[in-house]
N, C-alpha and C positions, 0 to 999 in steps of 0.2 A: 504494500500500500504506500502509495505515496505523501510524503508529509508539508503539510499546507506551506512551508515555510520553502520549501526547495519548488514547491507549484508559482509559490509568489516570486521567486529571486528568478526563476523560468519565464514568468510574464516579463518582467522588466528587463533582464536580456531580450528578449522579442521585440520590445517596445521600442528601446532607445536603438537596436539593430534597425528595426522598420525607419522608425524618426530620421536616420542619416542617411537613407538610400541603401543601407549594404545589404549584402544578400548572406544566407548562412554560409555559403560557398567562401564568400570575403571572408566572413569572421573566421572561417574553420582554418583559411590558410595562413592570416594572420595569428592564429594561437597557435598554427601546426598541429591541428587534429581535425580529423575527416566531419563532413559538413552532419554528415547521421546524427553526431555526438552531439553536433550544437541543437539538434532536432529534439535529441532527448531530453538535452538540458533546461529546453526552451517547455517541454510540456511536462516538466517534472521530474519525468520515468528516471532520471539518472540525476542524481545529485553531484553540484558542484564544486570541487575542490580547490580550498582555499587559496594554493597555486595556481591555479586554472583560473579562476574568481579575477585575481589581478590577473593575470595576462588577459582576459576578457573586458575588464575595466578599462586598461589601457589599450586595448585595441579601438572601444568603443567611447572612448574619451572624456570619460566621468571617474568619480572619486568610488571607492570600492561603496561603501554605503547609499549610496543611488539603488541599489539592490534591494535594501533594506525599510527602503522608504517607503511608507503608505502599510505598515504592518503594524499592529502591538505587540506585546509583549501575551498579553492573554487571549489574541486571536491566534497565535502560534501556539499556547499551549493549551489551548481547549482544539485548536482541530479546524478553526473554523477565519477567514481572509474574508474580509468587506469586499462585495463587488466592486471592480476596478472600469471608470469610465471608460478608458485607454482601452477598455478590450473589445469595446465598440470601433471597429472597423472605420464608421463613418468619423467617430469621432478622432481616431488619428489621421485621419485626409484631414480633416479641418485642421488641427493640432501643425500639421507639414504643410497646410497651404498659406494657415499663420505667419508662419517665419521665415514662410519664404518670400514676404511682404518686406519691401523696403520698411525699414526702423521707424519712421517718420508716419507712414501710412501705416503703419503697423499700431503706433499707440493711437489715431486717429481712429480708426477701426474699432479698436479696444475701449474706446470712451464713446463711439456710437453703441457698442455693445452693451456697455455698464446703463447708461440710459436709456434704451429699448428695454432693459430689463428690468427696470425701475417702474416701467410705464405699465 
């Protein structure tokens, strides 16, 4: 059985993977292991090892606790990981068509948004 905590560090490699355009292919040859493994890693079935973890970090250019984030403490030890927006498909095309907005137009965007939402 797989344990909610290596399902969740699995999402978030998927995620920030998806986020930057690479494909497992990228990732598997920048870690130097075959794209299968990042398959596993990515839906839980294989847990990731703390060596692996950073070389994975560093490939994908965030701090090792990026992995970590969006978990408690007692969602990990009761079993159980809060639905995660990010794993709505549509919601990371929005998320990547974001930032791929000029900075400028990017918070212009961001403050029609806060305000539409308000209304």
């Amino acid at each position: 059985m797989t344990h909610p905590v290596d399902v969740h560090v699995g999402k978030r490699i998927r995620h920030r993977r998806w986020m930057i355009g690479m494909t497992q292919q990228q990732l598997a040859e920048q870690v130097g292991i075959k794209f299968q493994q990042i398959q596993k890693y990515e839906t839980g079935m294989n847990r990731v090892s703390a060596s692996r973890l950073w070389d994975i970090a560093h490939a994908l250019d965030v701090p090792i606790s990026f992995f970590f984030e969006g978990i408690s403490e007692g969602e990990a030890t009761e079993g159980k990981v809060q639905g995660d927006i990010l794993a709505d498909k549509e919601a990371m095309e929005l998320v990547r068509a974001f930032y791929s907005i000029p900075e400028e137009q990017r918070r212009r965007l961001f403050e029609l948004a806060r305000v539409l939402s308000a209304a």
